[in-house]
DRENLUMTI-618527 format. One record per atom (N, C-alpha, C, CB): x, y, z. Coordinates in Angstrom, 2 decimals. Glycine has a CB too. Example, Ala and Ser with C-alpha at 12.3 -4.5 7.8 and 13.67 -1.06 7.14 Angstrom:
% residues 2
[[13.19, -5.69, 7.80]]
[[12.30, -4.50, 7.80]]
[[13.20, -3.30, 7.80]]
[[11.31, -4.47, 9.05]]
[[12.85, -2.25, 7.08]]
[[13.67, -1.06, 7.14]]
[[12.90, 0.03, 7.87]]
[[14.08, -0.60, 5.72]]
% end
This chain:
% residues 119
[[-5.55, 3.68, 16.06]]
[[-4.16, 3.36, 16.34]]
[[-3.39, 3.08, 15.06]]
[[-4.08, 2.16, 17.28]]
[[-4.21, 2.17, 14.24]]
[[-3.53, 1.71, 12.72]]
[[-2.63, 2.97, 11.91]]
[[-4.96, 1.25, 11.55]]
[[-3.76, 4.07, 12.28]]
[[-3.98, 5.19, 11.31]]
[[-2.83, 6.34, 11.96]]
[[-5.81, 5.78, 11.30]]
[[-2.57, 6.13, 12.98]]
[[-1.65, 6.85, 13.68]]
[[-0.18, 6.41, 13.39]]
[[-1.99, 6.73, 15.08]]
[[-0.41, 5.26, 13.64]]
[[1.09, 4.47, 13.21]]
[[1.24, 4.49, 11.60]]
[[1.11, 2.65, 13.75]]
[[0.33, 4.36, 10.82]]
[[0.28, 5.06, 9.27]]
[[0.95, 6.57, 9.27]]
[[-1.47, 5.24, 8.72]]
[[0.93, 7.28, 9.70]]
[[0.98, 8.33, 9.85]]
[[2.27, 8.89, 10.29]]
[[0.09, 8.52, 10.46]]
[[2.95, 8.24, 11.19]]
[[3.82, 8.41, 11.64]]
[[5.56, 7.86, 10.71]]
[[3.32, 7.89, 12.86]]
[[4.95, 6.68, 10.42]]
[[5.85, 6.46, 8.62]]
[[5.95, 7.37, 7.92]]
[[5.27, 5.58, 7.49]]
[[4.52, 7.81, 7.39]]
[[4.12, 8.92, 6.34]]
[[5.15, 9.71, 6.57]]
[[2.71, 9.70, 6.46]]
[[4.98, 10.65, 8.09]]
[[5.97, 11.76, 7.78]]
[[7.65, 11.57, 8.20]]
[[5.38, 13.04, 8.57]]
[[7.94, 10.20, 8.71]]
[[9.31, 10.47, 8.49]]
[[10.25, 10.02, 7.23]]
[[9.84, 9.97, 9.55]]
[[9.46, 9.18, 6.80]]
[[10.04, 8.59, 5.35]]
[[9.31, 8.91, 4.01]]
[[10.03, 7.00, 5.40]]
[[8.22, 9.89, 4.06]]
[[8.20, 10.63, 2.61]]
[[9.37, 10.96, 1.70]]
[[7.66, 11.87, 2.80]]
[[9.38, 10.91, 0.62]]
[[10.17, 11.01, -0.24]]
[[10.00, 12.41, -1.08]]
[[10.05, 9.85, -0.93]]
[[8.35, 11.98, -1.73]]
[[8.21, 13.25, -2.55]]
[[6.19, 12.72, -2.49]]
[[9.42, 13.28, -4.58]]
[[5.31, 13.54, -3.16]]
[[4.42, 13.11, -3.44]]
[[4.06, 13.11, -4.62]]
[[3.81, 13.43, -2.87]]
[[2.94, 12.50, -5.39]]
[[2.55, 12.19, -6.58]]
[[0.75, 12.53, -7.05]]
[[2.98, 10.69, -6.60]]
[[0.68, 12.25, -8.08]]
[[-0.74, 12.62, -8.39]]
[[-0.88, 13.96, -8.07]]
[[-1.78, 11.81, -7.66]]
[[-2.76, 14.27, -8.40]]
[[-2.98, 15.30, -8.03]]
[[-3.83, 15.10, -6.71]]
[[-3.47, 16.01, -9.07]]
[[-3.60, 14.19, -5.90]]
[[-3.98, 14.20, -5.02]]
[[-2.83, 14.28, -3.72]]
[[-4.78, 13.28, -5.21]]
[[-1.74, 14.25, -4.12]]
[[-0.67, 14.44, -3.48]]
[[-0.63, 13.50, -2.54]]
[[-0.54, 15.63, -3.04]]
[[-0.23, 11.99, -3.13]]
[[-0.38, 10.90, -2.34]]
[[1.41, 11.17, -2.07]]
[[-1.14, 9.29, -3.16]]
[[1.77, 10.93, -0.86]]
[[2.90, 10.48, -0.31]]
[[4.04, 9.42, -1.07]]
[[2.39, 9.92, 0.81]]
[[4.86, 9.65, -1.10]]
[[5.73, 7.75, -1.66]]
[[6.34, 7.95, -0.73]]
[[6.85, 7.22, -3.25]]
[[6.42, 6.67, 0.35]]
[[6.94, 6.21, 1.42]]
[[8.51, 5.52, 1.18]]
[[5.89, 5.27, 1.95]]
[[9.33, 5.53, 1.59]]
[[10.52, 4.36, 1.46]]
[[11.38, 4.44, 2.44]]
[[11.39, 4.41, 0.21]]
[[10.52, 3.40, 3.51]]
[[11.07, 2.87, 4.58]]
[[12.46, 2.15, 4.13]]
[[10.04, 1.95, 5.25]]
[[13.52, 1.69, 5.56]]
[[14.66, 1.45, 5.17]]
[[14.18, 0.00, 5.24]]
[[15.91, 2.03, 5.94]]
[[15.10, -0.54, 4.69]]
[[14.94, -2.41, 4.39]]
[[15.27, -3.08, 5.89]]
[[16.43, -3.19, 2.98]]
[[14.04, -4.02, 5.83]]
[[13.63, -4.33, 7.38]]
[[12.73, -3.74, 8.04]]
[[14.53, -4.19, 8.20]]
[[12.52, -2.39, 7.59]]
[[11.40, -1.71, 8.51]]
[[9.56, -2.04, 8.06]]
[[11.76, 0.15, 8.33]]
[[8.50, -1.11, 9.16]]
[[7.46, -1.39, 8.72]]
[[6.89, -0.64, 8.12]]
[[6.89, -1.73, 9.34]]
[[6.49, -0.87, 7.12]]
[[5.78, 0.01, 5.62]]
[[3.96, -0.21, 6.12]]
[[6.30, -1.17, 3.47]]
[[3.09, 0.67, 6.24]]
[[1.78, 0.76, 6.47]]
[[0.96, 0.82, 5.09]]
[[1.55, 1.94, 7.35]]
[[-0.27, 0.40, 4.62]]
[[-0.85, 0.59, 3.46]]
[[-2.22, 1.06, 4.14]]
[[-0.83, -0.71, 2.44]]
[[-3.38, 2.22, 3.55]]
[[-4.43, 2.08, 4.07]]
[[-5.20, 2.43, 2.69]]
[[-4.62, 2.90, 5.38]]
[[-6.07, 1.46, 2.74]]
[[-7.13, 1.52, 1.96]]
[[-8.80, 2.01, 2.41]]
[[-7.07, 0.25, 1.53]]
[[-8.70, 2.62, 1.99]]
[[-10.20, 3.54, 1.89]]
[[-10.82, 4.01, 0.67]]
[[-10.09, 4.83, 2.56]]
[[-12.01, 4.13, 0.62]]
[[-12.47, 4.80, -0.71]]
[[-12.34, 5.84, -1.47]]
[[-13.32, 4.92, -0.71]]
[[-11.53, 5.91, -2.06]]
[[-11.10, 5.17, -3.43]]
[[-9.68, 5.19, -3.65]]
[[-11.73, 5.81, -4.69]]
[[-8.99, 4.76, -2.76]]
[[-7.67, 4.86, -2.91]]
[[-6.92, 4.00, -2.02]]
[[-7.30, 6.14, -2.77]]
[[-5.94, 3.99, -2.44]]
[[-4.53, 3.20, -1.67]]
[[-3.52, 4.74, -0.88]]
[[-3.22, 2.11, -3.40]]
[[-3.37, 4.35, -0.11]]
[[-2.41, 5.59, 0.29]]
[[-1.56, 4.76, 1.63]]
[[-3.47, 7.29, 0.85]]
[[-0.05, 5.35, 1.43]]
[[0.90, 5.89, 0.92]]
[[0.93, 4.83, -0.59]]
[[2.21, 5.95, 2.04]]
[[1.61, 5.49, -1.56]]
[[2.74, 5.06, -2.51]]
[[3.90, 4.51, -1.22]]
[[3.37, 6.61, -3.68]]
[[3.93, 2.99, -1.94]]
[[5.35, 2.48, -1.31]]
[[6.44, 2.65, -2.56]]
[[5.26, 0.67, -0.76]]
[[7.98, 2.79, -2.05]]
[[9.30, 2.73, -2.43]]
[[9.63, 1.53, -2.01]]
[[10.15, 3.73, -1.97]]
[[10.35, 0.70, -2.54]]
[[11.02, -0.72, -1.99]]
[[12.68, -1.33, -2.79]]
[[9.64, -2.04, -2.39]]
[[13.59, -1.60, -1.96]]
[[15.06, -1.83, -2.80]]
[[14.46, -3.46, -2.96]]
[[16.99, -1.50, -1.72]]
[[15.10, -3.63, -4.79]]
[[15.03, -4.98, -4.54]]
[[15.64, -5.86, -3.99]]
[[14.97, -5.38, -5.21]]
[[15.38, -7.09, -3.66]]
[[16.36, -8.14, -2.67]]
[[15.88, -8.17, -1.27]]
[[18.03, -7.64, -2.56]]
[[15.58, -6.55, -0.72]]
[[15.05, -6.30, 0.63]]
[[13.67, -6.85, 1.35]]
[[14.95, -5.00, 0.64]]
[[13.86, -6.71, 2.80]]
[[12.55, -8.15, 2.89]]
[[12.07, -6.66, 3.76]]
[[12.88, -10.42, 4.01]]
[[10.63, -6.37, 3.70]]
[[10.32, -5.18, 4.39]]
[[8.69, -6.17, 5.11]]
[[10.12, -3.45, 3.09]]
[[8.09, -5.02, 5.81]]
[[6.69, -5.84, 6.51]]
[[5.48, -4.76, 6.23]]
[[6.85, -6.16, 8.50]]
[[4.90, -5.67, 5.82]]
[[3.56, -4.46, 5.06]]
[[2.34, -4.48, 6.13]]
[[2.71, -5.15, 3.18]]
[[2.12, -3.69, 6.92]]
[[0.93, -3.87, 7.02]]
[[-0.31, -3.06, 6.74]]
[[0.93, -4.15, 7.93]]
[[-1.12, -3.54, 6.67]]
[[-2.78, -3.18, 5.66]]
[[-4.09, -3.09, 6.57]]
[[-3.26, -4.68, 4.40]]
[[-4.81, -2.06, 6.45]]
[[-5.52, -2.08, 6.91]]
[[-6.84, -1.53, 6.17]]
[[-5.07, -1.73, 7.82]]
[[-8.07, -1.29, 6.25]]
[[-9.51, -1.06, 5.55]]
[[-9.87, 0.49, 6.53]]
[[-10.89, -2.73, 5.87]]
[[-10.02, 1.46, 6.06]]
[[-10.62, 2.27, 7.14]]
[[-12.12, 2.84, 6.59]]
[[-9.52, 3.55, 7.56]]
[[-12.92, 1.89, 5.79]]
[[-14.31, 1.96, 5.92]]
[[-14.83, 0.51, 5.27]]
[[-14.91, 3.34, 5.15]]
[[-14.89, -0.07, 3.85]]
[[-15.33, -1.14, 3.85]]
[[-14.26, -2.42, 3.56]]
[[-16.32, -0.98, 3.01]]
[[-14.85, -3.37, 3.20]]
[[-13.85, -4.44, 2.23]]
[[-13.27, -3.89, 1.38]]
[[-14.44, -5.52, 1.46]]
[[-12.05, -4.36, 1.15]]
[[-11.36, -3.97, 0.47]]
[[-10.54, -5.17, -0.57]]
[[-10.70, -3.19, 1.32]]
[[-9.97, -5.16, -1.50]]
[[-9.01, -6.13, -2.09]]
[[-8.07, -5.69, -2.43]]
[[-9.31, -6.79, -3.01]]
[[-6.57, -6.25, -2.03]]
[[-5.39, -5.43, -2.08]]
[[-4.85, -7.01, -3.15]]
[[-4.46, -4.83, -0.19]]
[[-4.72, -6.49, -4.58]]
[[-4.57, -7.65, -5.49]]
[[-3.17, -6.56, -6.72]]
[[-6.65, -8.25, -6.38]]
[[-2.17, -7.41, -6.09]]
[[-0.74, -6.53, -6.41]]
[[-0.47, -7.27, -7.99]]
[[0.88, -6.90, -4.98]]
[[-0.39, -6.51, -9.15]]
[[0.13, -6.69, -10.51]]
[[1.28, -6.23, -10.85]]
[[-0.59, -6.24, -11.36]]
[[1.98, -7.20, -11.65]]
[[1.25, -8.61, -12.25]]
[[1.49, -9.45, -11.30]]
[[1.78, -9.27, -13.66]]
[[2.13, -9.35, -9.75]]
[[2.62, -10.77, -9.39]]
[[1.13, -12.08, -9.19]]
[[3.59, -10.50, -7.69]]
[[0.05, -10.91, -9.55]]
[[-1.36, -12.07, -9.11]]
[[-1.33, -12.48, -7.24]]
[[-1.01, -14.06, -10.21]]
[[-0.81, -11.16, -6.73]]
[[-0.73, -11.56, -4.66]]
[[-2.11, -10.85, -4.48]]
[[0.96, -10.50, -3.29]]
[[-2.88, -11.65, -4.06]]
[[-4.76, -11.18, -3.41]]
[[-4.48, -11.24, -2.16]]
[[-6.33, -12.37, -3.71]]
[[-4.95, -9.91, -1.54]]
[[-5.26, -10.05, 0.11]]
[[-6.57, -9.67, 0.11]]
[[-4.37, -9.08, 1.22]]
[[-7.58, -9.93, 1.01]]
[[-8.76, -9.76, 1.34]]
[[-8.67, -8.26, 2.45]]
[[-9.31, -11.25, 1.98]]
[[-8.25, -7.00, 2.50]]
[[-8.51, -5.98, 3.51]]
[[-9.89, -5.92, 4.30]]
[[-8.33, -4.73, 2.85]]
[[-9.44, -6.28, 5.11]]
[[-10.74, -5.81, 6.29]]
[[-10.67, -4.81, 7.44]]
[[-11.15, -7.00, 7.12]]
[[-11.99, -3.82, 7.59]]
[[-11.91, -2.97, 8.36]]
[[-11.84, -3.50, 9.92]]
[[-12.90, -2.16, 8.00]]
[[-10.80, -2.42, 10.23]]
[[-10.44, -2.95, 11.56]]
[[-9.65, -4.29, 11.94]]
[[-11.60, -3.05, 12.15]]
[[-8.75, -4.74, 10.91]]
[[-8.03, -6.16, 11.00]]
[[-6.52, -5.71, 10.02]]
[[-9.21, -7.70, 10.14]]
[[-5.55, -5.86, 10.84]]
[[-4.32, -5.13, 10.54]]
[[-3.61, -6.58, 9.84]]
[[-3.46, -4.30, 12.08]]
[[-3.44, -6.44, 8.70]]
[[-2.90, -7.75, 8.05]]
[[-1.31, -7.22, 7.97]]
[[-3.72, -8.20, 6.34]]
[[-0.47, -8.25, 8.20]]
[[0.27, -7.99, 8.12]]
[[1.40, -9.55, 7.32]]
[[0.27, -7.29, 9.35]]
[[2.16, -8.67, 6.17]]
[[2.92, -9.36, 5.13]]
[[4.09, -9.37, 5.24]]
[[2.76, -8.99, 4.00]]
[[5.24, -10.29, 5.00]]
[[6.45, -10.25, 4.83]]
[[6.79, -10.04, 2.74]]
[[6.96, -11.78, 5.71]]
[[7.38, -9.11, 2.80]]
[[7.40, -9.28, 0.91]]
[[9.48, -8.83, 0.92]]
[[5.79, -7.32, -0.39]]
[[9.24, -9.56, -0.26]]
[[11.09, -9.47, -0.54]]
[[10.90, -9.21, -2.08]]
[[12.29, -11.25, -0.17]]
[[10.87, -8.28, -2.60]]
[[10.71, -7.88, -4.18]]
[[11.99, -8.56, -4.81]]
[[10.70, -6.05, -4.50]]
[[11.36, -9.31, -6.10]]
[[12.65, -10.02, -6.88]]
[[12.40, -9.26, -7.81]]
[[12.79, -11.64, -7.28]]
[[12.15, -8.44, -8.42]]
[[12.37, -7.69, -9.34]]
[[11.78, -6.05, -9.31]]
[[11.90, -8.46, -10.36]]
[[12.82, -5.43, -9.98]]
[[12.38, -3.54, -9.84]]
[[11.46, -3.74, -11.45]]
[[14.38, -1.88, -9.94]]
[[10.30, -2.20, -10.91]]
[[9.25, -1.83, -11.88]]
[[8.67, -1.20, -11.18]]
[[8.44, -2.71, -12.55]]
[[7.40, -0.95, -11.66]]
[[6.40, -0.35, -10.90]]
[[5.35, -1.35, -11.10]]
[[6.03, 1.09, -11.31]]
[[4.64, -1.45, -10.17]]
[[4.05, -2.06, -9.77]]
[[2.10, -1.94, -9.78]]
[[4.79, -2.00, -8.81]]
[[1.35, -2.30, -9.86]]
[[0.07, -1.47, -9.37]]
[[-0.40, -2.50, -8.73]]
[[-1.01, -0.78, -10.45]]
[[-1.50, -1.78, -7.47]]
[[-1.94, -2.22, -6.66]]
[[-3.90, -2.19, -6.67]]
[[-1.13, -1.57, -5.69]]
[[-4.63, -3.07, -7.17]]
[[-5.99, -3.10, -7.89]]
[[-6.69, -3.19, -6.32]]
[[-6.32, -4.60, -9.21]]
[[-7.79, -2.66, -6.11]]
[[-9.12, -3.35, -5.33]]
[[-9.80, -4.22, -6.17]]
[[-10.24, -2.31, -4.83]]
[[-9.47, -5.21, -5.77]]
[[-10.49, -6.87, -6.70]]
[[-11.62, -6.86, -5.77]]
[[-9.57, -8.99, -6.64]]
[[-12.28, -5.70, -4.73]]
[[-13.31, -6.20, -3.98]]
[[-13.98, -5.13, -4.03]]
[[-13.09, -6.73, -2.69]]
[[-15.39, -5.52, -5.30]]
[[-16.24, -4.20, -5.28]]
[[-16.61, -3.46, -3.92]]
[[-17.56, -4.52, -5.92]]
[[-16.20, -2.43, -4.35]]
[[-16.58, -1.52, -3.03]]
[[-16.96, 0.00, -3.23]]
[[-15.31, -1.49, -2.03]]
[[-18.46, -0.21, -4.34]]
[[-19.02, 1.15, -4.50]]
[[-18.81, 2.13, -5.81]]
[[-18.52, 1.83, -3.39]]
[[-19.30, 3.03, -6.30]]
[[-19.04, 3.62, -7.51]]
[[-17.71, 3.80, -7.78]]
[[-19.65, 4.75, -7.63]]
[[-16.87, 4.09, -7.45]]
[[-15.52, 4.91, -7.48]]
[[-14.59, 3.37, -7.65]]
[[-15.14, 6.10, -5.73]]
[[-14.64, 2.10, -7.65]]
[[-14.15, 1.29, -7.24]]
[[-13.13, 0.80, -8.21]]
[[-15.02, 0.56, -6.82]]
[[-13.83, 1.31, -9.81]]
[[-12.61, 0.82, -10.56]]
[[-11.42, 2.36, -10.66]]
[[-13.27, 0.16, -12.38]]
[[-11.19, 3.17, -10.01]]
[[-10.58, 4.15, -9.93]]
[[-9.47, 3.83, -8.72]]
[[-11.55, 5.25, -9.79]]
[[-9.52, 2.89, -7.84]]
[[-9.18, 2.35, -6.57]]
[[-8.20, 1.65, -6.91]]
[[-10.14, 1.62, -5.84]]
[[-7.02, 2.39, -7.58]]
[[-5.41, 1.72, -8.05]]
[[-4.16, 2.46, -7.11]]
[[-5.02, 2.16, -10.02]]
[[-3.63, 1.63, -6.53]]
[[-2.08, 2.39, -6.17]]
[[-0.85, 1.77, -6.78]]
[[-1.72, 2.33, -4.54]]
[[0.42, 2.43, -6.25]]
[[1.53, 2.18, -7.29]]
[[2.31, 1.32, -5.70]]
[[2.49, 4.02, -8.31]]
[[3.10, 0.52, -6.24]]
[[4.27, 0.32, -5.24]]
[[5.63, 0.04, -6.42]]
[[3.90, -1.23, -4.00]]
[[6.89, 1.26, -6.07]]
[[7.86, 0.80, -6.95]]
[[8.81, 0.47, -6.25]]
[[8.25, 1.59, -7.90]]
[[9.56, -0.97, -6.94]]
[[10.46, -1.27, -6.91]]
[[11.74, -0.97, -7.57]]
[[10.17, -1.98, -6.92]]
[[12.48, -0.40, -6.83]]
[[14.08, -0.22, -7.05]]
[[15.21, -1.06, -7.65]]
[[14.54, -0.09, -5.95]]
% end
């Protein structure tokens, strides 16, 4: 269900994609719900965010633990499979952002970075 409703963001608010993996950048309108899914070895979608705007993140694991640990603000979430966390965030400042797994999870793990930019 998580992954469906992931999905369904994905394709109406894509922007453009990135990498060579052709990750999505999402940018829901301010107020809406922004999805994150973490799996091995990646973060997917790329979020877009206006600053000032209060948006709702929610996160989910679709195989192990995960750590969703956002730089530099130092914000740790613990991702767990099958447990839909869900955040209120209001960005005070535009950049880009990166998004670390602080929760070993297997060879590939220090490769396990996403972006979220702020506007």
């Amino acid at each position: 269900l998580f992954a469906k409703k992931a999905q369904a963001v994905i394709d109406k608010y894509t922007i453009r994609t990135e990498t060579d993996g052709h990750i999505p950048v999402v940018a829901v309108p301010p107020g809406g719900d922004v999805y994150l899914i973490a799996r091995l070895w990646n973060f997917s979608p790329i979020l877009e965010f206006e600053k000032g705007q209060t948006y709702r993140l929610h996160m989910t694991s679709m195989d192990y633990n995960h750590g969703f640990s956002l730089q530099p603000a130092n914000i740790n979430i613990q991702i767990v499979p099958g447990y839909e966390h869900v955040v209120t965030i209001t960005p005070n400042q535009s950049g880009t952002f990166s998004v670390v797994c602080n929760e070993y999870c297997g060879i590939g793990h220090h490769t396990m970075v996403g972006r979220i930019y702020v506007k």
